[in-house]
PDB file of N, CA, C, O and CB in Angstrom:
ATOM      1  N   UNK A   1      24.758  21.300 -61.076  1.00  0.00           N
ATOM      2  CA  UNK A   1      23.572  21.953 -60.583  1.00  0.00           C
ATOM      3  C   UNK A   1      22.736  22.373 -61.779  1.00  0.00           C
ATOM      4  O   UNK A   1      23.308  23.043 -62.639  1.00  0.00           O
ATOM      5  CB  UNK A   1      23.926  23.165 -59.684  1.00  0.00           C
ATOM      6  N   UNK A   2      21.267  22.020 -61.971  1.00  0.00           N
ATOM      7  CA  UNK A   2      20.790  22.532 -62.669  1.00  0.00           C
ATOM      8  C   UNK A   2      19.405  22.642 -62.228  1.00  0.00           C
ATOM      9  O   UNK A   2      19.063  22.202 -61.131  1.00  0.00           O
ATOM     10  CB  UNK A   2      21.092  22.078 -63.687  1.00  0.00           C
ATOM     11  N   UNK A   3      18.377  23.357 -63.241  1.00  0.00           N
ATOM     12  CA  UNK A   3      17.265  23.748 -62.980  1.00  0.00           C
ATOM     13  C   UNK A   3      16.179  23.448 -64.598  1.00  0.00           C
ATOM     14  O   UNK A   3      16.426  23.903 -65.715  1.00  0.00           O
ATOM     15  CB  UNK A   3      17.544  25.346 -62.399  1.00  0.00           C
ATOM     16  N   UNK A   4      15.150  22.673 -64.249  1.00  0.00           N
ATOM     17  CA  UNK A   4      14.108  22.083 -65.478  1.00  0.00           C
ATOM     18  C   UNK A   4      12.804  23.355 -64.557  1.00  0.00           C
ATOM     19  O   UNK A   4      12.514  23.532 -63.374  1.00  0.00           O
ATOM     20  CB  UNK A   4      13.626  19.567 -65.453  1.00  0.00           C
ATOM     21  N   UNK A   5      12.476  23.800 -65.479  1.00  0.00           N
ATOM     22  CA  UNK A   5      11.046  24.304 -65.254  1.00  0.00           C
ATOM     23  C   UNK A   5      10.359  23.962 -66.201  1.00  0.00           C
ATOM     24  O   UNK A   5      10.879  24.066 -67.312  1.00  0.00           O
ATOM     25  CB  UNK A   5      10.838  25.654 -65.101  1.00  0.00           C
ATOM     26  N   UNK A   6       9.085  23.484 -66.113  1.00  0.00           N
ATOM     27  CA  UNK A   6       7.680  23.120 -67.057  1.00  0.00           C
ATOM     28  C   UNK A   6       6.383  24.345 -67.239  1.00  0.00           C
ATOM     29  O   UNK A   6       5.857  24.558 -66.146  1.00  0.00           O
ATOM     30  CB  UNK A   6       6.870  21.685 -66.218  1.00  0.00           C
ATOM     31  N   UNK A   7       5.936  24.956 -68.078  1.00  0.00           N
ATOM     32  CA  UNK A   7       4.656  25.885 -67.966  1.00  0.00           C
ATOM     33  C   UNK A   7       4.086  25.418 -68.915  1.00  0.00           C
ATOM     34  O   UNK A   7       4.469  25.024 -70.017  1.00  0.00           O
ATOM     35  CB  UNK A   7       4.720  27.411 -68.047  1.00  0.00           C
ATOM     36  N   UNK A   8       2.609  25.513 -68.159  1.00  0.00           N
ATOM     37  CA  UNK A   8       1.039  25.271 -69.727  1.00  0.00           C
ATOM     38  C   UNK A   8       0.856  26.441 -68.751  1.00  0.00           C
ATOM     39  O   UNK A   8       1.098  26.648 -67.562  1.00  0.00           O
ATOM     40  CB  UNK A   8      -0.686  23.441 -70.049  1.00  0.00           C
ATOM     41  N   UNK A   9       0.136  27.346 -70.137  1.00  0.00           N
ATOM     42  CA  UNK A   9      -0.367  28.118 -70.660  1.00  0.00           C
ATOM     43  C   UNK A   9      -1.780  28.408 -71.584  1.00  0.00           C
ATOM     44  O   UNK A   9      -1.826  28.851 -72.731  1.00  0.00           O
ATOM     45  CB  UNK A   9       0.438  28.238 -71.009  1.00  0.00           C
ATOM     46  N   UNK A  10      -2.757  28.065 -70.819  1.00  0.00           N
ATOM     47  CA  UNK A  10      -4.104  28.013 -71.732  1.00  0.00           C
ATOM     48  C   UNK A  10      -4.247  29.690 -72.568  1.00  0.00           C
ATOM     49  O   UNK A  10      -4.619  30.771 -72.113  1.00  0.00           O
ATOM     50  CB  UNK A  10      -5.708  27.656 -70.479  1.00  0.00           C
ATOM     51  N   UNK A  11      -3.707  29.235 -74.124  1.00  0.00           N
ATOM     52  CA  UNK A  11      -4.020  30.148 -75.094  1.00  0.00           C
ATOM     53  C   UNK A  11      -5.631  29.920 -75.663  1.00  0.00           C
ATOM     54  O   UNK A  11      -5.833  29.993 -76.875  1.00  0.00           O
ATOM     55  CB  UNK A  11      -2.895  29.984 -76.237  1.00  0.00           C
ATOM     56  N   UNK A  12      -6.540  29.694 -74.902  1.00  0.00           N
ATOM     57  CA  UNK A  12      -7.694  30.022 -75.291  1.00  0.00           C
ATOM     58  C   UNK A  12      -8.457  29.027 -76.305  1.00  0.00           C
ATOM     59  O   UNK A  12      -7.577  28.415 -76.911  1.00  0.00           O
ATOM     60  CB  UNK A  12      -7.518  31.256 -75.779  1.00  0.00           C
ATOM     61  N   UNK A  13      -9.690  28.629 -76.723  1.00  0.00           N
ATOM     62  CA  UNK A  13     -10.258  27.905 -77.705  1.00  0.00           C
ATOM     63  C   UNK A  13      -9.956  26.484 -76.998  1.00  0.00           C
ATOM     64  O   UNK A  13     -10.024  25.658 -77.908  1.00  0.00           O
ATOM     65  CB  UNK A  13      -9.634  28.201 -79.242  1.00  0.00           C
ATOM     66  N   UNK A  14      -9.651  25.824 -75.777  1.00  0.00           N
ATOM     67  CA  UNK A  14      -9.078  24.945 -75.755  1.00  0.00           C
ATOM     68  C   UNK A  14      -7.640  24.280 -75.962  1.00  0.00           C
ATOM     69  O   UNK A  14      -7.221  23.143 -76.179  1.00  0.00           O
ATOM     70  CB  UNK A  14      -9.646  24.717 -76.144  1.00  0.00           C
ATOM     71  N   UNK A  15      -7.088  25.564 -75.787  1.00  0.00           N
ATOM     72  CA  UNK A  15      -5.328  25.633 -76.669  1.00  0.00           C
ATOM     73  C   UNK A  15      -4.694  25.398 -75.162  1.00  0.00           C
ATOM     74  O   UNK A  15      -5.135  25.555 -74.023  1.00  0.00           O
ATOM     75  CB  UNK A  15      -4.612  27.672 -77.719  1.00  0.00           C
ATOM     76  N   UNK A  16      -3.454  24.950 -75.712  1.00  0.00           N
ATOM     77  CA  UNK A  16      -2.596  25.392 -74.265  1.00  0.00           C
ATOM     78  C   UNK A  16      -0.946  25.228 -75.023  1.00  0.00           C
ATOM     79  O   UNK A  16      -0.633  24.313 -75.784  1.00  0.00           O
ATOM     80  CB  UNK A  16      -2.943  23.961 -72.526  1.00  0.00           C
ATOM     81  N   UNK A  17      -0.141  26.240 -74.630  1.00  0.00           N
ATOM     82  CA  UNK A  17       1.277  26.471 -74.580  1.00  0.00           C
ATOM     83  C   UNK A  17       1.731  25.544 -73.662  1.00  0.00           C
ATOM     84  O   UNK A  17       1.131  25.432 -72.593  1.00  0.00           O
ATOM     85  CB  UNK A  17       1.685  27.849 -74.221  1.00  0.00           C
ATOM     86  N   UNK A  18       2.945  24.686 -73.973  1.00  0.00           N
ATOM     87  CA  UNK A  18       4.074  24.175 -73.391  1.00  0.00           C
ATOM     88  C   UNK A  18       5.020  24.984 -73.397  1.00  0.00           C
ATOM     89  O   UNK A  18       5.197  25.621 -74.435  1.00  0.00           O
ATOM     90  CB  UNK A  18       4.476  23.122 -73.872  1.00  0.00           C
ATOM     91  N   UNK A  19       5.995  25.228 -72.146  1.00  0.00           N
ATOM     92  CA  UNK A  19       7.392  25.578 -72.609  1.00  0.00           C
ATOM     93  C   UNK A  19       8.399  24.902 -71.605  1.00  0.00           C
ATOM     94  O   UNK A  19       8.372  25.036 -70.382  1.00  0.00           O
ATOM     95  CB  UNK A  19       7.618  27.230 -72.659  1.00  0.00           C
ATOM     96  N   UNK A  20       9.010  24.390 -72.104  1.00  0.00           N
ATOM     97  CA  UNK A  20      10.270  23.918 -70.811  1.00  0.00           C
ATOM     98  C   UNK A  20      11.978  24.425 -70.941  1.00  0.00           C
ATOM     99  O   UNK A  20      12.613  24.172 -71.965  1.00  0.00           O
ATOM    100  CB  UNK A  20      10.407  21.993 -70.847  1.00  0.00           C
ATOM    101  N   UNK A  21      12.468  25.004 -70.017  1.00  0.00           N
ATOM    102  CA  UNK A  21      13.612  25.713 -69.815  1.00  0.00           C
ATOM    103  C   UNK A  21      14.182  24.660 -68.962  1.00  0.00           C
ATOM    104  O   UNK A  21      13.707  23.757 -68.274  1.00  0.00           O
ATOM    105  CB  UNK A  21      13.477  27.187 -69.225  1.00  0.00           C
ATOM    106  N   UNK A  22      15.587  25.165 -69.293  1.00  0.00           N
ATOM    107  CA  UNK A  22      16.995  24.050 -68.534  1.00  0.00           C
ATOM    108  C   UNK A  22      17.948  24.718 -68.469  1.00  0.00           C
ATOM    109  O   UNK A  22      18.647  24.881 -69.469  1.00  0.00           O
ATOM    110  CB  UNK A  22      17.616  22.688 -69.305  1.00  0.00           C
ATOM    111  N   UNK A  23      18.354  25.496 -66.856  1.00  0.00           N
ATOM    112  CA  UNK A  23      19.252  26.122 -66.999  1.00  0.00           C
ATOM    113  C   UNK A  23      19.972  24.948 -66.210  1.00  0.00           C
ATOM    114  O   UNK A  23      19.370  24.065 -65.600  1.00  0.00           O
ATOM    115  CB  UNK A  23      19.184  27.586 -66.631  1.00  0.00           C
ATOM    116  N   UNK A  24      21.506  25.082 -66.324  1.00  0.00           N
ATOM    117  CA  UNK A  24      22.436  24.235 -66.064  1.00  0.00           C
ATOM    118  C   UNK A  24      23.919  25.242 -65.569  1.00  0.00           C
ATOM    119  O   UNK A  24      24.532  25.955 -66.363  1.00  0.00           O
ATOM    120  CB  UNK A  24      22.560  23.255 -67.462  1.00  0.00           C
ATOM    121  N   UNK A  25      24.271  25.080 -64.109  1.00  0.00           N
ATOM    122  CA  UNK A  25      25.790  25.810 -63.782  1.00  0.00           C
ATOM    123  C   UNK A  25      26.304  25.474 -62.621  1.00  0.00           C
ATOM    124  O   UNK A  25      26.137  24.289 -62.330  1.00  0.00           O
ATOM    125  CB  UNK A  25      25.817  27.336 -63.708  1.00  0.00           C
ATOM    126  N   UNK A  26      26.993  26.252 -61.701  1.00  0.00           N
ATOM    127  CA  UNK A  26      27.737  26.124 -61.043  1.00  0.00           C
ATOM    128  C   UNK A  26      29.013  26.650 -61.254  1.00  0.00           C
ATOM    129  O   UNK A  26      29.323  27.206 -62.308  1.00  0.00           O
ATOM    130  CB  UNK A  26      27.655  25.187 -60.879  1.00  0.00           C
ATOM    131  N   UNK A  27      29.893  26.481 -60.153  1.00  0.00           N
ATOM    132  CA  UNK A  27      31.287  26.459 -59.891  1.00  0.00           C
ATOM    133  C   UNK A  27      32.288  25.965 -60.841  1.00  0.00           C
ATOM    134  O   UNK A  27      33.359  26.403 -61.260  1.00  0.00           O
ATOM    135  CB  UNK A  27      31.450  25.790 -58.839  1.00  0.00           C
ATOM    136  N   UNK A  28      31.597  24.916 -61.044  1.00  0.00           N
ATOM    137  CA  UNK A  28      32.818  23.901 -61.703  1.00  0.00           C
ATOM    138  C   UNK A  28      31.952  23.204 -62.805  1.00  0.00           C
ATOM    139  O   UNK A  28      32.096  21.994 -62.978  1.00  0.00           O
ATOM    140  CB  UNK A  28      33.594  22.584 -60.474  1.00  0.00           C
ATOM    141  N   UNK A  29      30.998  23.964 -63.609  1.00  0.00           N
ATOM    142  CA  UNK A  29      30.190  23.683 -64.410  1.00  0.00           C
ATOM    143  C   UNK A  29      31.027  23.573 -65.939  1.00  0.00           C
ATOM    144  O   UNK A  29      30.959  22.605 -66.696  1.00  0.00           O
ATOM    145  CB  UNK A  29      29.078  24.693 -64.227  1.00  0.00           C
ATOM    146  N   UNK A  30      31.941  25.011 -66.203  1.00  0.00           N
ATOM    147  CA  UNK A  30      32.788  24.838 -67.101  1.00  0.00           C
ATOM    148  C   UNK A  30      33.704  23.928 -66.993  1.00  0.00           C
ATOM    149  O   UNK A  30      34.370  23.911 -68.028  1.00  0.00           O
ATOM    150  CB  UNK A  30      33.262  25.763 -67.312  1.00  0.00           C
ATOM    151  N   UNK A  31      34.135  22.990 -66.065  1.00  0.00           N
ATOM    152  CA  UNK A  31      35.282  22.211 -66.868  1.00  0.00           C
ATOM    153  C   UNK A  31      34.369  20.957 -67.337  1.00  0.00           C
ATOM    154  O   UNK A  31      34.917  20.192 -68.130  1.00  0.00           O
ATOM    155  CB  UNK A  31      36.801  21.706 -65.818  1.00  0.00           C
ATOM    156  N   UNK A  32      33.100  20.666 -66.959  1.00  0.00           N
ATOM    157  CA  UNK A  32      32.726  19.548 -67.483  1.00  0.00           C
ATOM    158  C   UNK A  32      31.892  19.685 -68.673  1.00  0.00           C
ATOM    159  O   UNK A  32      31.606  18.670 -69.307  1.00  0.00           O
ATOM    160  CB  UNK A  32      32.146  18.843 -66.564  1.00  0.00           C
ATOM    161  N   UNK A  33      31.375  21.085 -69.129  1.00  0.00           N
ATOM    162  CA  UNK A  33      30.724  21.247 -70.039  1.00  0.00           C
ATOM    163  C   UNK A  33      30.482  20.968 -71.497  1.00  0.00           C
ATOM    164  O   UNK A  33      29.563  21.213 -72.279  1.00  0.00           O
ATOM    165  CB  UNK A  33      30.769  21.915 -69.897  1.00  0.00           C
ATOM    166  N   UNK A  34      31.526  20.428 -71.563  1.00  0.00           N
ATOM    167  CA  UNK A  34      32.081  20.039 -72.630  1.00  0.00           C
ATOM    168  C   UNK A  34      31.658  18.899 -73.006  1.00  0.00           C
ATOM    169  O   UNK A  34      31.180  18.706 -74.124  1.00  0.00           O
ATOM    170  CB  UNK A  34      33.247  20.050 -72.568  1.00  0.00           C
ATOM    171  N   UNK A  35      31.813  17.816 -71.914  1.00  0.00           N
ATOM    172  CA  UNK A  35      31.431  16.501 -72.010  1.00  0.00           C
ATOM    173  C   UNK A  35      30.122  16.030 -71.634  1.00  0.00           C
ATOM    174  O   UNK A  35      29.886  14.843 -71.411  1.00  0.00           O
ATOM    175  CB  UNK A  35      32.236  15.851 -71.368  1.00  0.00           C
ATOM    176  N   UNK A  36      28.986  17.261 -71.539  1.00  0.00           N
ATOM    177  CA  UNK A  36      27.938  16.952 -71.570  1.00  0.00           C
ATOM    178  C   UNK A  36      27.121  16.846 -72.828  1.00  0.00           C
ATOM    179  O   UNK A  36      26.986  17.976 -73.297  1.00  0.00           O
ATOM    180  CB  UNK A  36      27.560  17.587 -70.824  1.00  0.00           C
ATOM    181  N   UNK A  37      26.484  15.868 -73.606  1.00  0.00           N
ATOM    182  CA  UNK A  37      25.650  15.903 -74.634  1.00  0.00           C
ATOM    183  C   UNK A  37      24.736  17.213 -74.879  1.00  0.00           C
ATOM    184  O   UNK A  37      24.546  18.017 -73.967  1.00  0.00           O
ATOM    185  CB  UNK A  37      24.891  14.785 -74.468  1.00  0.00           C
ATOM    186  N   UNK A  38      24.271  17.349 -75.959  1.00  0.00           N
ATOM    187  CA  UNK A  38      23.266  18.206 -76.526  1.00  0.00           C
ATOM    188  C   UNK A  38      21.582  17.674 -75.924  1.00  0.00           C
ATOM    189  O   UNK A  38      21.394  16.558 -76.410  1.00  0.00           O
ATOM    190  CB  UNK A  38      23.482  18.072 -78.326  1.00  0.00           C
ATOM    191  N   UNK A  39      20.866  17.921 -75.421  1.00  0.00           N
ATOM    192  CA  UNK A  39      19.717  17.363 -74.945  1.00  0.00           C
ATOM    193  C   UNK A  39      18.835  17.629 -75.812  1.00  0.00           C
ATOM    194  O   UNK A  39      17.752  17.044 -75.797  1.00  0.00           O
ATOM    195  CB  UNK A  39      19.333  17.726 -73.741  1.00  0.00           C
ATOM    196  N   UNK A  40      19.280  18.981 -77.132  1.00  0.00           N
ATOM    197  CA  UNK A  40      17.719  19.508 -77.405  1.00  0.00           C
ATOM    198  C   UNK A  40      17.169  18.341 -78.525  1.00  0.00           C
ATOM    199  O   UNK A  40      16.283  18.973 -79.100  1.00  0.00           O
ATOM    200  CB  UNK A  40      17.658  21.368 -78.184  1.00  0.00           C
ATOM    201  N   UNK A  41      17.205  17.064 -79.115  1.00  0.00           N
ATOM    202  CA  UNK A  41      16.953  16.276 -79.377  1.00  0.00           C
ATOM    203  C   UNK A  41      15.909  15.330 -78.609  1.00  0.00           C
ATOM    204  O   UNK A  41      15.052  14.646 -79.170  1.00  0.00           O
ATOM    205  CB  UNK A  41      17.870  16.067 -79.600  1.00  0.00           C
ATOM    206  N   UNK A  42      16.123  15.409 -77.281  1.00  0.00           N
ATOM    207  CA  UNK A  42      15.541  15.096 -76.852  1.00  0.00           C
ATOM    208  C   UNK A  42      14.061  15.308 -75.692  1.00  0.00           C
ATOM    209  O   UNK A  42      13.069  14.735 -75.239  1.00  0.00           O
ATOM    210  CB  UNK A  42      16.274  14.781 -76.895  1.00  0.00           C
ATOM    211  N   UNK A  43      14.812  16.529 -75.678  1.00  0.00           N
ATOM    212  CA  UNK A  43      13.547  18.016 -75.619  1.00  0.00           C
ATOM    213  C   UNK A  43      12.406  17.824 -76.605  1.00  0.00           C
ATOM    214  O   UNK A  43      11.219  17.908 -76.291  1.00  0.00           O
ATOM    215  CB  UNK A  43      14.294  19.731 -76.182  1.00  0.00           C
ATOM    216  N   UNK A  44      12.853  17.566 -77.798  1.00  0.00           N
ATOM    217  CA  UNK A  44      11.493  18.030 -78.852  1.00  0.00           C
ATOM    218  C   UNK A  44      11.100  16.966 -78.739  1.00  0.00           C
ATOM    219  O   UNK A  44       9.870  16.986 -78.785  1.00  0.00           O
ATOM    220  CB  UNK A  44      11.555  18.537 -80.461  1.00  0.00           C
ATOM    221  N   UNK A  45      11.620  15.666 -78.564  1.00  0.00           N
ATOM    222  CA  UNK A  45      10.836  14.340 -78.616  1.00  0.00           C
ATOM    223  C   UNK A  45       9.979  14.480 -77.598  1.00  0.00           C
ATOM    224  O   UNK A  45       8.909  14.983 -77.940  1.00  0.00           O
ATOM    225  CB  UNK A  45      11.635  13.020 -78.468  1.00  0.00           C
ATOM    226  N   UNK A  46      10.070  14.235 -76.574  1.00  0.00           N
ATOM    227  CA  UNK A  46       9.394  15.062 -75.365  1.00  0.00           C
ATOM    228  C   UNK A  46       8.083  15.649 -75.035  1.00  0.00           C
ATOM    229  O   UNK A  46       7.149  15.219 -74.357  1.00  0.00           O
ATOM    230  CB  UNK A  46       9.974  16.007 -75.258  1.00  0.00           C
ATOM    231  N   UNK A  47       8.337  17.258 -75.996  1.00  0.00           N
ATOM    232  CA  UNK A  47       7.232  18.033 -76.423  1.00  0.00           C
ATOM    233  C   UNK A  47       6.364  17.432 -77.501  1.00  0.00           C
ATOM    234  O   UNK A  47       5.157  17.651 -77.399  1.00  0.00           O
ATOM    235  CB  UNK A  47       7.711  19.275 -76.862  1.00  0.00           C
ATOM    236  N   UNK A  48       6.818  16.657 -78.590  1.00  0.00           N
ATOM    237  CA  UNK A  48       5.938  15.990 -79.007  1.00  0.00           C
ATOM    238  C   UNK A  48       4.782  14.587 -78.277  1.00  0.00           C
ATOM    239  O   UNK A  48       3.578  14.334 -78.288  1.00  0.00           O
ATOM    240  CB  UNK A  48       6.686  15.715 -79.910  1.00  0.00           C
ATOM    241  N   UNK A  49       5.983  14.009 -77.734  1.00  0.00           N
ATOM    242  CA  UNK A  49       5.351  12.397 -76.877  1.00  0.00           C
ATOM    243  C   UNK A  49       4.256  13.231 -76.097  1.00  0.00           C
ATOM    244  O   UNK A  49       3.091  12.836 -76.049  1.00  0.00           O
ATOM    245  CB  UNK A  49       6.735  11.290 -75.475  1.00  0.00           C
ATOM    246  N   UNK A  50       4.681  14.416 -75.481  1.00  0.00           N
ATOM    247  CA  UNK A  50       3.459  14.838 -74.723  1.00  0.00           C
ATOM    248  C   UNK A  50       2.456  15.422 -75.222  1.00  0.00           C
ATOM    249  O   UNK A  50       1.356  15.151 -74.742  1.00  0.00           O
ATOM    250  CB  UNK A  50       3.688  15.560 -73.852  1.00  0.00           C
ATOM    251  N   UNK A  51       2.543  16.333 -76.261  1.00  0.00           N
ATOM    252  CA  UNK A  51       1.797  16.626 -77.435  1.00  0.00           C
ATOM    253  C   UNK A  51       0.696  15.964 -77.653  1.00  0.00           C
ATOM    254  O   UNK A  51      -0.476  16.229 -77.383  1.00  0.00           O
ATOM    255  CB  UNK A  51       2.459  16.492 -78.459  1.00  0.00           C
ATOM    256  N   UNK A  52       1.316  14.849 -78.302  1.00  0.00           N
ATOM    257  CA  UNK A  52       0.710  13.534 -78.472  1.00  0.00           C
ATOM    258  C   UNK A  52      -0.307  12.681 -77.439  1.00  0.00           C
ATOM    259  O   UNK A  52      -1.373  12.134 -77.722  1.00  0.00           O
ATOM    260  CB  UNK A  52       1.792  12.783 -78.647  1.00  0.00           C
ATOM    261  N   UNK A  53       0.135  12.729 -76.615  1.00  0.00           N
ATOM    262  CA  UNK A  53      -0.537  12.133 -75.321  1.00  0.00           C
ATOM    263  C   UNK A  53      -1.941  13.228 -74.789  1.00  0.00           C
ATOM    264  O   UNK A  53      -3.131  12.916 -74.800  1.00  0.00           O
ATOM    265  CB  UNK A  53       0.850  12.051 -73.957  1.00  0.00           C
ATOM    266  N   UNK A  54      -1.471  14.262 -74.445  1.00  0.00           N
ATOM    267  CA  UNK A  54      -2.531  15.383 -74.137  1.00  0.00           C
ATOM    268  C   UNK A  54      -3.707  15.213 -75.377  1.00  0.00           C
ATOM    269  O   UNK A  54      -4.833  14.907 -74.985  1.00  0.00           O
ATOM    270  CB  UNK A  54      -1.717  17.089 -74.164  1.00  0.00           C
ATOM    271  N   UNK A  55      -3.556  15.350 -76.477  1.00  0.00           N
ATOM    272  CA  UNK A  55      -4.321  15.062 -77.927  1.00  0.00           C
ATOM    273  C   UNK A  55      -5.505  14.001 -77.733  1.00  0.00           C
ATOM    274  O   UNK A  55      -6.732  14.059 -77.662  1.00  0.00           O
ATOM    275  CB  UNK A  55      -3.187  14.387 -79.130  1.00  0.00           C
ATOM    276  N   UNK A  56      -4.440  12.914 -77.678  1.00  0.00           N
ATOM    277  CA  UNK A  56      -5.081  11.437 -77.246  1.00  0.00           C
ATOM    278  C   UNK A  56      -6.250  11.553 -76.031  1.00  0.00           C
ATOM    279  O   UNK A  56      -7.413  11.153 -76.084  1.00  0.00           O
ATOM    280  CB  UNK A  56      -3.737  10.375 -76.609  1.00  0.00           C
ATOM    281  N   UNK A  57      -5.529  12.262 -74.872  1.00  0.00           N
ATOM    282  CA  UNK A  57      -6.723  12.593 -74.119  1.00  0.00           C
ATOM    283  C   UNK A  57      -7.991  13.161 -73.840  1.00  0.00           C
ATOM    284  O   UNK A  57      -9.016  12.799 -73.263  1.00  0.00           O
ATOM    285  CB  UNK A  57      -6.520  12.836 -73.691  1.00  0.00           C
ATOM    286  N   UNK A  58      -7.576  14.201 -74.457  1.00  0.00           N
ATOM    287  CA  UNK A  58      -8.528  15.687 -75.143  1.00  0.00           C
ATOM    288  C   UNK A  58      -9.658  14.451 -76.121  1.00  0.00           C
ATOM    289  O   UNK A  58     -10.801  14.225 -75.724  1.00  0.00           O
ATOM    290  CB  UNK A  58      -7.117  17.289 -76.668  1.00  0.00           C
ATOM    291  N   UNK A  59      -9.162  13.877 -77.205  1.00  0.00           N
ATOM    292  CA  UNK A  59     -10.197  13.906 -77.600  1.00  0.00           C
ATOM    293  C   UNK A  59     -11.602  12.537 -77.085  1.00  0.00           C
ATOM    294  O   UNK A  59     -12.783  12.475 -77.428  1.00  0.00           O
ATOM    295  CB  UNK A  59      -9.719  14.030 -78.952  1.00  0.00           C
ATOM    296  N   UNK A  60     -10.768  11.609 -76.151  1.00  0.00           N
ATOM    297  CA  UNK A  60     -11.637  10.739 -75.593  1.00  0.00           C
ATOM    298  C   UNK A  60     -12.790  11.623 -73.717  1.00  0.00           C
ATOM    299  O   UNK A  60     -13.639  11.181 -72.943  1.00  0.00           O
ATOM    300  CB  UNK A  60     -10.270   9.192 -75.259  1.00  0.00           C
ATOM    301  N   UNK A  61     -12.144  12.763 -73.860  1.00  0.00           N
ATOM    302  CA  UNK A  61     -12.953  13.672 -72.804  1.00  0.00           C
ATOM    303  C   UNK A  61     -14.046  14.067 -73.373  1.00  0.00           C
ATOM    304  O   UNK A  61     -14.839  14.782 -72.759  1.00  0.00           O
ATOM    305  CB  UNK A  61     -12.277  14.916 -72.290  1.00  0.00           C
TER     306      UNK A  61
END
């Protein structure tokens, strides 16, 4: 069982905050926990690709 939430946040000037949270549990969350990978590698790729993309857009608007 888990839970992804996404927020933008317009900090003003045209700015905007990303943040994304991942909570992850359950019952029987500890016996497999172990054998789940590290994601935050792939979190920041992520925040960047989108980064990146929003940028790209912004500046052909």
């Amino acid at each position: 069982m888990g839970n992804r939430v996404y927020a933008l946040k317009s900090i003003g000037q045209g700015l905007t905050n990303f943040t994304m949270t991942e909570k992850i549990g359950g019952p029987i969350f500890p016996l497999f926990s172990r054998m789940i990978p590290p994601f935050d590698q792939s979190f920041e790729q992520y925040a960047k690709d989108l980064k990146k993309e929003a940028e790209a857009i912004s500046k052909t608007n």
